[in-house]
N, C-alpha and C positions, 0 to 999 in steps of 0.2 A: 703342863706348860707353865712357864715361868716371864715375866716381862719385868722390865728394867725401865726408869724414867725414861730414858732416853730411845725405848723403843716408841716408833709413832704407833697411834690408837689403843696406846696402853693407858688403863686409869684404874681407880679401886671404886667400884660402886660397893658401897656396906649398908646390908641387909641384913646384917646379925643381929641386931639387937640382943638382949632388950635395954632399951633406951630408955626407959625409967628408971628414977631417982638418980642418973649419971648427971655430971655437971662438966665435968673435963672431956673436950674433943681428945684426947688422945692422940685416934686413929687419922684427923683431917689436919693434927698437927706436923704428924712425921711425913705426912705426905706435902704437905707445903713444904716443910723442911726438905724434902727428898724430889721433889718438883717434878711429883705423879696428880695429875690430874685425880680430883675425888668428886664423890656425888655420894648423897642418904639419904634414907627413908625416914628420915629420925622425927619422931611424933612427939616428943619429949619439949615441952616452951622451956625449961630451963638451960638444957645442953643446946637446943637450937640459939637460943640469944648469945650463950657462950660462943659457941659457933660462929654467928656471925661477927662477934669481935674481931676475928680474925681475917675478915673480909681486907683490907689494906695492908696486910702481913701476904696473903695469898697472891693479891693482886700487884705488889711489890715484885714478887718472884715469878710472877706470869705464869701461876696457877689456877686454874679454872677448879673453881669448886661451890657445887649448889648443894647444898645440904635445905634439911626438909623437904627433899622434891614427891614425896607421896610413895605409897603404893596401891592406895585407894584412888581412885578409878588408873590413874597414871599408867602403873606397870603393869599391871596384870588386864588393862585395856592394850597395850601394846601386845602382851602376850597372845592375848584372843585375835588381833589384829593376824598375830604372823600364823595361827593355828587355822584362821578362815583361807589368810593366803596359801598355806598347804596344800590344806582340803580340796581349792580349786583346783589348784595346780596339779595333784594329784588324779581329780576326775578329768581335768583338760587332757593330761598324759593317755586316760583309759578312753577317752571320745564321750565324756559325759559333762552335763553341764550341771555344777553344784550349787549349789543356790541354801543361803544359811538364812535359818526362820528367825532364831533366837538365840542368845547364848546368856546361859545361867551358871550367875558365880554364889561360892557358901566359902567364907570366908574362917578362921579358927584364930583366935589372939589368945597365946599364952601369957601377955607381957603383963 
C-alpha cells in the first residue's frame, strides 16, 4: 500500500537507520517539503540538532514532525502494550482470563 500527503493518517515514521555519523535530515526534509507528517527514532546528537533546525521550516508548512522520539522503552513498550492487548483478547474470545506476569525484552544494535 501506498499513501500520498494528502491522504489523512498518512505519515513516515523512519526506523532505518543507522543514524550514525549522518548530519543531513534528508528524509524529514522532503517530507516537510511534501507536507507528510514524519517522526524518528534517530539516536545520533548531531543529525538530531540538524533536525531540529528545521522545526520553523516544518511548522511554517503545518507539518508535525518529532524526531528523536525513542525506541528504547517508547515503541517497543507500545509494542508489548498491543501484544498483552491480544493475548487478552484472545483468551477473552476462548472463555479464559489471561493475566501477564512479566515481559522480557533483549535488545540487538548493529549501528
Amino acid at each position: 500500500n501506498s499513501c500520498s500527503p494528502s491522504d489523512d493518517g498518512c505519515m513516515v515514521v523512519h526506523t532505518g537507520g543507522p543514524f550514525q555519523g549522518r548530519t543531513s535530515p534528508v528524509l524529514l526534509r522532503s517530507c516537510i517539503e511534501l507536507a507528510m507528517p514524519y517522526a524518528d527514532v534517530c539516536d545520533e546528537f548531531d543529525l538530531a540538532e540538524t533536525s531540529k533546525e528545521l522545526d520553523l521550516q516544518a511548522k511554517a508548512a503545518g507539518v508535525p514532525a518529532i524526531v528523536s522520539c525513542g525506541i528504547w522503552p517508547g515503541v517497543s513498550a507500545l509494542m508489548a502494550a498491543e501484544g498483552v492487548d491480544q493475548l487478552k483478547k484472545k483468551g477473552e474470545s476462548l472463555g479464559e482470563k489471561v493475566e501477564i506476569e512479566s515481559i522480557d525484552y533483549s535488545f540487538f544494535t548493529a549501528g
